[in-house]
PATOR-276818 format. One record per residue (C-alpha): x, y, z. Coordinates in Angstrom, 2 decimals, padded with zeros to 5 digits, always signed. Layout:
PATOR-276818
ATOM; xx; yy; zz
ATOM; X; Y; Z
...
This chain:
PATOR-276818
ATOM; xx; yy; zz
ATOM; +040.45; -053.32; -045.14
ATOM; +040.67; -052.03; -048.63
ATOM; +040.40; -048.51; -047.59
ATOM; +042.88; -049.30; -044.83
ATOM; +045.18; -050.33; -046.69
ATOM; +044.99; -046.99; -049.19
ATOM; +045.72; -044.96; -045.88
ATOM; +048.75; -047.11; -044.82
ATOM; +050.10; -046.99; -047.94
ATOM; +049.79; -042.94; -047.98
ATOM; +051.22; -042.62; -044.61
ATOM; +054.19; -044.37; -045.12
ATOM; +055.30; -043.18; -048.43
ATOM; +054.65; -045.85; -050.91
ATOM; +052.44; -044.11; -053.32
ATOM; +052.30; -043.75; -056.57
ATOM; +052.57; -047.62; -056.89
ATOM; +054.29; -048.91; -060.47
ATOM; +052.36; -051.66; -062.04
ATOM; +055.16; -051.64; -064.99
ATOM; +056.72; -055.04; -063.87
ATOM; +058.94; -055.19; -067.09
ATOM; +060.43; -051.98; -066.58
ATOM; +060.92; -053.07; -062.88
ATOM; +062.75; -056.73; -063.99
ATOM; +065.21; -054.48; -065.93
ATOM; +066.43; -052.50; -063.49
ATOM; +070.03; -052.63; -062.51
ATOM; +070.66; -054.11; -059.47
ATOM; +073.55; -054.09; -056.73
ATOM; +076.13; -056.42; -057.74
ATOM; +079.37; -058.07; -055.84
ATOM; +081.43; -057.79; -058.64
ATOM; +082.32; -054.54; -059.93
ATOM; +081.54; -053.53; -063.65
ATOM; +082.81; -055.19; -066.33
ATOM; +082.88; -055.40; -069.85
ATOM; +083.67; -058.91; -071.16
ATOM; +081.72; -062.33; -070.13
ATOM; +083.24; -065.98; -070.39
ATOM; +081.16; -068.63; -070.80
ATOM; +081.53; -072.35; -071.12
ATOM; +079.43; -075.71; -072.34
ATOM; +077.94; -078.05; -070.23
ATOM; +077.49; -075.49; -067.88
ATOM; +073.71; -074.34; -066.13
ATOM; +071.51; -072.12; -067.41
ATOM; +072.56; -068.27; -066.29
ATOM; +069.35; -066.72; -065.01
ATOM; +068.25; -063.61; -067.13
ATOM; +069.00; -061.54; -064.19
ATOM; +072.83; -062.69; -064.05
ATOM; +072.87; -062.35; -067.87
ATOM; +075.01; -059.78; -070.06
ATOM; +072.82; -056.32; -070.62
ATOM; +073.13; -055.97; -074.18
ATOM; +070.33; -054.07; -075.12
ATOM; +070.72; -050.96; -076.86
ATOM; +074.35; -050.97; -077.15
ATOM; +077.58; -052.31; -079.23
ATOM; +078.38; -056.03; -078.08
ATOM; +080.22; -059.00; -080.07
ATOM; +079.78; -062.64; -079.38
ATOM; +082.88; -064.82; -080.38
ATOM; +082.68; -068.29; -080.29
ATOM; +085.97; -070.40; -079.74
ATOM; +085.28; -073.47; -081.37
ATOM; +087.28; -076.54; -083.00
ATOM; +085.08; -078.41; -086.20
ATOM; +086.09; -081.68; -087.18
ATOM; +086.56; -082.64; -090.93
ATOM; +083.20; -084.41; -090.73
ATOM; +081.73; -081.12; -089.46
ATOM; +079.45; -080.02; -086.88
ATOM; +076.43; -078.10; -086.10
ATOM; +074.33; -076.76; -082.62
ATOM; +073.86; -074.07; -080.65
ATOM; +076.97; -071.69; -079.63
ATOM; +075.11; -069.62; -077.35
ATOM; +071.64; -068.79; -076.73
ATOM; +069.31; -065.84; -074.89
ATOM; +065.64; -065.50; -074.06
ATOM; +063.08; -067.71; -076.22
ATOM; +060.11; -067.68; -078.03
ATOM; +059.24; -064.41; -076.69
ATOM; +062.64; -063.01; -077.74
ATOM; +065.95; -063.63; -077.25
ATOM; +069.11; -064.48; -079.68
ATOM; +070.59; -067.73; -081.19
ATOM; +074.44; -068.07; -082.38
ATOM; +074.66; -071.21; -083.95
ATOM; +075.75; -073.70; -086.98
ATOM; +074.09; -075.36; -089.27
ATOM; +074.60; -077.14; -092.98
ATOM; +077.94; -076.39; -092.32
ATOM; +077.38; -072.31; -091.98
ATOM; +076.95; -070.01; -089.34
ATOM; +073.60; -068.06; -088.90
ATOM; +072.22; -066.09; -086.07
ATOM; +068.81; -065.62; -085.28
ATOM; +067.66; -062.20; -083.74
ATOM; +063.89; -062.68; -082.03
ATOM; +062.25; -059.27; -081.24
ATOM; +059.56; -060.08; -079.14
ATOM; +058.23; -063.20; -081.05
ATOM; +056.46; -060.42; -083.67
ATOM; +059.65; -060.11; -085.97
ATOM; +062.67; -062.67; -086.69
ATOM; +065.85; -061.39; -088.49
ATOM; +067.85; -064.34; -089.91
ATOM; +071.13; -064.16; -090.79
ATOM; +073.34; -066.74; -092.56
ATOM; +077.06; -066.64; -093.30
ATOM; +077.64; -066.61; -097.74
ATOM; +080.36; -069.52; -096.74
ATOM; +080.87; -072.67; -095.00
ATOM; +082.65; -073.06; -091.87
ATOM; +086.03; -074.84; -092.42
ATOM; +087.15; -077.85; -090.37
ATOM; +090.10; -077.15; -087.65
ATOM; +090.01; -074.39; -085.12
ATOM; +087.72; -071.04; -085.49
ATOM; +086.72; -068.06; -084.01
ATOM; +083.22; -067.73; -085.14
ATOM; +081.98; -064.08; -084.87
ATOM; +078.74; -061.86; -084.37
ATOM; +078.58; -057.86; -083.96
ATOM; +075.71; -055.89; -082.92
ATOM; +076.12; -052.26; -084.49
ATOM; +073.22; -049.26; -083.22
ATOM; +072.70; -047.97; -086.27
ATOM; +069.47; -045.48; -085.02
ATOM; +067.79; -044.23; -082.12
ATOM; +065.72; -046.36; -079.45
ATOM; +061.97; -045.60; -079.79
ATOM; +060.88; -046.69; -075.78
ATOM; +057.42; -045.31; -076.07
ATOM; +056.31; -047.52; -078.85
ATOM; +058.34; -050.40; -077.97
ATOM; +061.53; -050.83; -079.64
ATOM; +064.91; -050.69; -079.25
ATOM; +068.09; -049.42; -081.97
ATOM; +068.17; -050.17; -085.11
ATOM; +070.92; -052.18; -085.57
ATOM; +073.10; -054.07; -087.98
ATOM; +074.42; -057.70; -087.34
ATOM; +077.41; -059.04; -089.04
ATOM; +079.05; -062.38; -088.75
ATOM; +082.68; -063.10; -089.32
ATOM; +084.43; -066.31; -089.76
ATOM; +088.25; -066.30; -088.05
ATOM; +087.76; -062.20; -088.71
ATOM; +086.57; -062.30; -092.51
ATOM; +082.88; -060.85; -092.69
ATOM; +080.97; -063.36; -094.22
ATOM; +077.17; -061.86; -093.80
ATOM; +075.19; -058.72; -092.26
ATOM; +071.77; -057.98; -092.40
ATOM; +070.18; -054.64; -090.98
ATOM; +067.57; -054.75; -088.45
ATOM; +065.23; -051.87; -088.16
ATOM; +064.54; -052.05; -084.54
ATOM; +065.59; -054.40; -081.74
ATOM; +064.46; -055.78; -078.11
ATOM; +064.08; -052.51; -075.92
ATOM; +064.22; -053.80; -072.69
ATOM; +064.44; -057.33; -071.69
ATOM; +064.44; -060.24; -073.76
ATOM; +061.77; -061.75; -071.09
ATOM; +062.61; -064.35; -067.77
ATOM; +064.45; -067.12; -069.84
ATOM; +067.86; -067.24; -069.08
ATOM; +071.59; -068.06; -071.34
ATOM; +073.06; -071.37; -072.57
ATOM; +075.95; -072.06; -073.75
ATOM; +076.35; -074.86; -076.14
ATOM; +072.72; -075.51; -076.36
ATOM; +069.41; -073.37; -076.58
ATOM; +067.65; -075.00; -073.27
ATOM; +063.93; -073.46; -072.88
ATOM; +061.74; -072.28; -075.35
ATOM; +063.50; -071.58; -078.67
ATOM; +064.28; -068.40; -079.98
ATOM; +064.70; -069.79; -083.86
ATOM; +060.95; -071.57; -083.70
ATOM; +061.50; -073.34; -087.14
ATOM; +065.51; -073.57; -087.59
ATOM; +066.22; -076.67; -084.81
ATOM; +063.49; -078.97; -082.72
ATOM; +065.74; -080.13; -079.63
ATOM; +067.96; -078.40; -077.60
ATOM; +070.58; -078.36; -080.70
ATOM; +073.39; -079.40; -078.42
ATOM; +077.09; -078.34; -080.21
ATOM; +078.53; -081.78; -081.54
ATOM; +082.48; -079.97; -082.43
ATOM; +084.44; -079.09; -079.60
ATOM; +083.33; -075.81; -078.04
ATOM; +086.36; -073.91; -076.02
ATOM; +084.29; -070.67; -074.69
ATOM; +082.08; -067.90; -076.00
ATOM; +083.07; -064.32; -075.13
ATOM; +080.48; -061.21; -074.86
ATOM; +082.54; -058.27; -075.19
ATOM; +080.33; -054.82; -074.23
ATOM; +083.38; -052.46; -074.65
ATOM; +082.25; -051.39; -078.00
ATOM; +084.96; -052.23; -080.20
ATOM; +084.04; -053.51; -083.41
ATOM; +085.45; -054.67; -086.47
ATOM; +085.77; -051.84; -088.71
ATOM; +084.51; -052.98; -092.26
ATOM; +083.97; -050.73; -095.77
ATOM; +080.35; -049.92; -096.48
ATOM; +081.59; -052.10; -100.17
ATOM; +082.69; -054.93; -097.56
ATOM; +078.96; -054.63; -095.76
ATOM; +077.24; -053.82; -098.92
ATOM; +078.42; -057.41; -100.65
ATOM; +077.24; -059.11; -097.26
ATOM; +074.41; -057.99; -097.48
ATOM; +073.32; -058.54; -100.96
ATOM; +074.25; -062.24; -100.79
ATOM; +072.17; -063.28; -097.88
């Protein structure tokens, strides 16, 4: 049977056979809609499988988060990628907003706004910047640097020197929770539901940043 098969499998055209089943999960794939560029999401909402989710990798995104805080304040989960094995987190907590970048559960960049969040409504903030080349042959995306703005005032950055190459792995997104595994191991222990009022979260892929000084990133940076 085994040999069989070999000769079947010759015949009709199927050889060389690709064991890379990561590579294959990333492929794009035939789609109803047609292209786009910008991704709504909402709370209370179920999981989008990883397929379905925004392609990010490699490339200039923001994440802005729609949100209103009450005087008391609030904290959770704004939006969530992946897990344990990597994936991102955008969320609040004491009262500041951090975002946690997993690269393949070997390396976790942290990053933590240098104020609080004020009470009222917000646009909370993150940018991914390529800042270097991909390295795909030993496993790692662009180096990158992630910023976080409060209603458009940077309030942290922190430089990453490589990122997920690929495909964060088969967990989905979330929106106003982190359901699965979770990508920030040590920062939250439940599903960290958002307890303000959460309007949407918007993935932009067109590319267009915030332009900031290199002072402006430089004093960001130094008082994470």
């Amino acid at each position: 049977m085994v040999g069989r098969w070999w000769a079947e499998a010759g015949k009709y055209g199927v050889m060389p056979i690709d064991g890379d089943a990561r590579s294959r999960l990333a492929l794009e794939r035939p789609a109803i809609a047609g292209p786009r560029e910008r991704y709504v999401f909402y709370p209370n909402g179920a999981p989008v499988p990883f397929a379905a989710a925004p392609k990010i990798y490699n490339r200039p995104f923001s994440i802005t988060a729609d949100a209103v805080v009450p005087d008391s304040g609030a904290e959770g989960v704004l939006i969530a990628q992946g897990g344990a094995t990597g994936g991102y987190t955008f969320f609040v907590k004491d009262r500041r907003l951090q975002f946690v970048y997993n690269y393949l559960g070997r390396d976790i960049f942290t990053l933590t706004s240098n104020t609080e969040i004020p009470a009222g409504e917000v646009a909370l903030r993150y940018e991914f910047e390529p800042i270097g080349k991909p390295d795909f042959a030993v496993g790692k995306g662009v180096a990158a640097r992630g910023e976080l703005y409060i209603d458009q005032r940077l309030v942290g950055a922190v430089e990453m020197p490589h990122t997920v190459p690929i495909i964060f792995g088969t967990e989905g997104l979330t929106c106003g929770r982190d359901g699965g595994s979770h990508v920030a191991l040590d920062a939250y222990s439940d599903d960290f539901a958002f307890t303000g009022t959460l309007k949407r979260v918007t993935i932009d892929l067109s590319g267009e940043l915030i332009a900031d000084s290199e002072n402006d990133i430089r004093i960001a940076m130094a008082r994470q």
